[in-house]
N, C-alpha and C positions, 0 to 999 in steps of 0.2 A: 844753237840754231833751231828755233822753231819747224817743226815739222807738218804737223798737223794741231789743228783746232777742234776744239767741238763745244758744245754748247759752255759745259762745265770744266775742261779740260784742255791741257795744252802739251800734246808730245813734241820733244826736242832731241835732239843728239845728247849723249852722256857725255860728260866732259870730268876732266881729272876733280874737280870743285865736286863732282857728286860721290867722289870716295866713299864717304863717311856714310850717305844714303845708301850707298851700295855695300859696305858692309855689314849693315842693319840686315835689310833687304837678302841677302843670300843666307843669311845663318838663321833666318827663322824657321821654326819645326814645319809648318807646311813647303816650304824650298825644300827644306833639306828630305823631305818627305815625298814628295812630288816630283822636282826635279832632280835635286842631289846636289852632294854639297861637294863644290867647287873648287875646294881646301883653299877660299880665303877667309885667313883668320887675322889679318892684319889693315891698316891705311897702304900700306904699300902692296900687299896684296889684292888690292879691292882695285887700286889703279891700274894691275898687271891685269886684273881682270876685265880692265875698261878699254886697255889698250890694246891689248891681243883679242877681247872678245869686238864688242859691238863698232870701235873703232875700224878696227881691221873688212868687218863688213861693212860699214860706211864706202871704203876703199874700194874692194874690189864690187860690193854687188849695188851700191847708192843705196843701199837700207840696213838696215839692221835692229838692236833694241832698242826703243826711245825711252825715254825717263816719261812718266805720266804723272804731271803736275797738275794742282787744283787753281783753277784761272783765280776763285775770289782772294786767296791768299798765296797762292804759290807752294804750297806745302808737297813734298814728296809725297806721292803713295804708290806708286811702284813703276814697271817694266812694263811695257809690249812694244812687240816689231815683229818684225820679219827675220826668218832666219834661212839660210839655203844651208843644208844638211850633205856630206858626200853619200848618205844612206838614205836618203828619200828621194822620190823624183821628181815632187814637187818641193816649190818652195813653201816654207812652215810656219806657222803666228805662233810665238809664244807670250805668254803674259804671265804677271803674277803682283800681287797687289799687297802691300800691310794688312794682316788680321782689323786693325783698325776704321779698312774702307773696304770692309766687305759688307757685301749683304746693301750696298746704296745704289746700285747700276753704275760703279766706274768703270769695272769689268767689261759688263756689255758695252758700254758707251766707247771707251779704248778700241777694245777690239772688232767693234764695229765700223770705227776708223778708219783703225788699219786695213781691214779689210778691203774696203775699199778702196783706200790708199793705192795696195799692190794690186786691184785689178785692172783701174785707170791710169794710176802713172807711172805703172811699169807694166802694164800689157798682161798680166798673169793673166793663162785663162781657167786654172783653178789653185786654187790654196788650200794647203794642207794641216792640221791641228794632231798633234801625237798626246796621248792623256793618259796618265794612268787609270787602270780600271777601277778604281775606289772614290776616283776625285769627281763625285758626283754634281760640286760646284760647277767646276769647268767643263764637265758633262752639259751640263743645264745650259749654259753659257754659251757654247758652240752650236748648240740644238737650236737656241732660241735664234742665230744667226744663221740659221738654213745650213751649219755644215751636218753631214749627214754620217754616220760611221760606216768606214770599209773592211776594215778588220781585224785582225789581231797580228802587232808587229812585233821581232824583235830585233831591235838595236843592238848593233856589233858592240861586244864586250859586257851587254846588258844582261842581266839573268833572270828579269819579269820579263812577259809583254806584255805591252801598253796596246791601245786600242789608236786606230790609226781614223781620222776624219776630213772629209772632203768639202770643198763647196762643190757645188754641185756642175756637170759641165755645162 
């Protein structure tokens, strides 16, 4: 199910068919580096991953990760949505893309989407971006889309903190 459009770009809902995307996707060294690794190491784990993660959110919040497809051919190159955290108190954009479509503005272009996406048709009156402090890509990223940093957070069970970012109120 088509979610959002954008110029270049078409965010959908994950669906069991993007498995195999999605176990690409979670084991590459900036995921595993960045976000963390998820312990799927299988097709059936990458499912368990789709259906307890962004499905689940579909469910209870009407959002969650979309898959981020390239309109001219359809090709995967990764994740962005919304996410609601029980440790933030706002709701949170995550994204992450193939080393392969980095550095072309799909990043921006995604999450400049969503962005907007959860302000209009869901009402948020601000959204929130959690980054590690090294990931100077999605640093630049968030910056260039007016979210602004608030501070230094830690996540329960987490032993960095990550840098916490706002759109603005």
């Amino acid at each position: 199910m088509k979610v959002l459009e954008t110029e270049r770009l078409v965010l959908r809902r994950v669906t069991q068919a993007d498995a195999p995307f999605i176990l690409v996707l979670v084991n590459e060294p900036a995921w595993l580096r960045f976000i963390g690794d998820r312990g799927v190491k299988t097709l059936e784990d990458a499912w368990g991953y789709i259906r307890n993660g962004p499905q689940v959110s579909y469910e209870r919040h009407g959002f969650g990760l979309y898959l981020v497809e390239r309109k001219s051919d359809g090709a995967p190159l990764g994740m962005c949505g919304l996410l609601k955290r029980d440790s933030l108190e706002h709701v949170d954009i995550g994204y992450a893309l193939l080393p392969a479509y980095w550095g072309q503005g799909y990043a921006q272009e995604a999450v400049s989407a969503t962005l907007a996406h959860g302000l209009r048709d869901f009402g948020l009156k601000r959204i929130a971006a959690i980054v590690s402090n090294d990931n100077a890509s999605s640093i630049k990223v968030l910056s260039r889309l007016g979210l602004r940093f608030e501070k230094h957070i830690r996540l329960p069970g987490a032993t960095e903190e990550i840098s916490l970012y706002l759109t603005p109120p």
